[in-house]
C-alpha positions as semicolon CSV with decimal commas, in nm:
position;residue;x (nm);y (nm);z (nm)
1;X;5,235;-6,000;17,214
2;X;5,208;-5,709;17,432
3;X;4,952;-5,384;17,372
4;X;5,209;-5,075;17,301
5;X;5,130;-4,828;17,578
6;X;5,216;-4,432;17,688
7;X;5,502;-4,577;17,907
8;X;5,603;-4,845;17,597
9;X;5,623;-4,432;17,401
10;X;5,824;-4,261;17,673
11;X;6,104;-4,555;17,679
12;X;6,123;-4,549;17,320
13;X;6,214;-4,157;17,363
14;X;6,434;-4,227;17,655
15;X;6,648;-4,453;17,452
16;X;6,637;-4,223;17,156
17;X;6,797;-3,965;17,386
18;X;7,043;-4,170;17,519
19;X;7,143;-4,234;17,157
20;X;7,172;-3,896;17,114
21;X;7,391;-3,851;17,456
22;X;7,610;-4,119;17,351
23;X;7,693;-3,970;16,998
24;X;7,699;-3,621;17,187
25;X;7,969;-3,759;17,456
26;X;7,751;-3,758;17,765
27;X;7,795;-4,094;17,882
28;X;7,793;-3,982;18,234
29;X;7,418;-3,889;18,148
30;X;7,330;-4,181;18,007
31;X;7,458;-4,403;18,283
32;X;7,248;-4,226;18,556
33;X;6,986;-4,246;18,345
34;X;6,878;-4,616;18,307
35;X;6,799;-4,620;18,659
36;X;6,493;-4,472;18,644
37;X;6,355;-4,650;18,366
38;X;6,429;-4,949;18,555
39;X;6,283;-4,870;18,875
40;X;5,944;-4,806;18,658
41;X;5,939;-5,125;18,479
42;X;5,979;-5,317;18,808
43;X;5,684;-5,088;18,937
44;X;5,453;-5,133;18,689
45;X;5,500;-5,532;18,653
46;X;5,512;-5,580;19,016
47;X;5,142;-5,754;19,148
48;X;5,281;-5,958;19,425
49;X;5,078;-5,734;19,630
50;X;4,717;-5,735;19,437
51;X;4,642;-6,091;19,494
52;X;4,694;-6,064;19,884
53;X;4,478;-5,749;19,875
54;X;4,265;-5,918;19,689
55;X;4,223;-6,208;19,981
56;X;4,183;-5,986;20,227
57;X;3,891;-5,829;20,035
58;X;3,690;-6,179;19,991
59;X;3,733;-6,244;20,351
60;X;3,649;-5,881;20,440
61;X;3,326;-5,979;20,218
62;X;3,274;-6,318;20,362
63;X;3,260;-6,209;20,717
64;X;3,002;-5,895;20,662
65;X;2,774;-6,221;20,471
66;X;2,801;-6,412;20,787
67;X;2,759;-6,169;21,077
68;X;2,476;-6,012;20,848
69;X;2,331;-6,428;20,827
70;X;2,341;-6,461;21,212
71;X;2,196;-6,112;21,279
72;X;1,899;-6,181;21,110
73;X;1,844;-6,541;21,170
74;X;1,956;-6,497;21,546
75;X;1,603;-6,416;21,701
76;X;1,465;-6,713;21,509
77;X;1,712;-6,953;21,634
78;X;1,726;-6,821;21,999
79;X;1,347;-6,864;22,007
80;X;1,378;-7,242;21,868
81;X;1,607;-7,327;22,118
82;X;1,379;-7,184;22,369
83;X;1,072;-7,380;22,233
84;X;1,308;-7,688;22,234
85;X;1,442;-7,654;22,624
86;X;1,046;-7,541;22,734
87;X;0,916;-7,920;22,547
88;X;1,174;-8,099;22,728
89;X;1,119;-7,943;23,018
90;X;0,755;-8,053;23,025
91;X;0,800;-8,390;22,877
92;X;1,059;-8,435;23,168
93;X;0,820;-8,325;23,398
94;X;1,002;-8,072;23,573
């Protein structure tokens, strides 16, 4: 069941009114009208867009983790590769 919101309110008066045209003779009115109300429903139902935005944000996320990871760890790992190339270098005898 869905929650009865402010915009749920403001339809509800909308289509009073247009009862209210429509007994007055304004049908012009009316049929202008029910464009609007249906360019806001599509509006406010539309999330095709939030769950690409919402991609982009985790990767956005993922890549400050990992250039934060290899900025910190990549003194520690240069200087173990160094250690590595300097024992092989003496074990080889060069």
């Amino acid at each position: 069941m869905r929650m009865r919101t402010g915009f749920d309110r403001a339809q509800k008066q909308i289509l009073t009114s247009r009862a209210y045209a429509r007994a007055a003779g304004a049908s012009a009115l009316v049929e202008g009208e029910r464009l609007m109300p249906a360019l806001l429903n599509r509006l406010v139902d539309d999330t095709s867009g939030a769950t690409a935005i919402e991609y982009g944000l985790i990767i956005a996320l993922l890549c400050v983790a990992i250039i934060g990871a290899l900025s910190s760890f990549g003194g520690s790992v240069n200087n173990m590769w160094d250690l590595i190339s300097t024992r092989i270098t003496v074990a080889i005898g060069v």
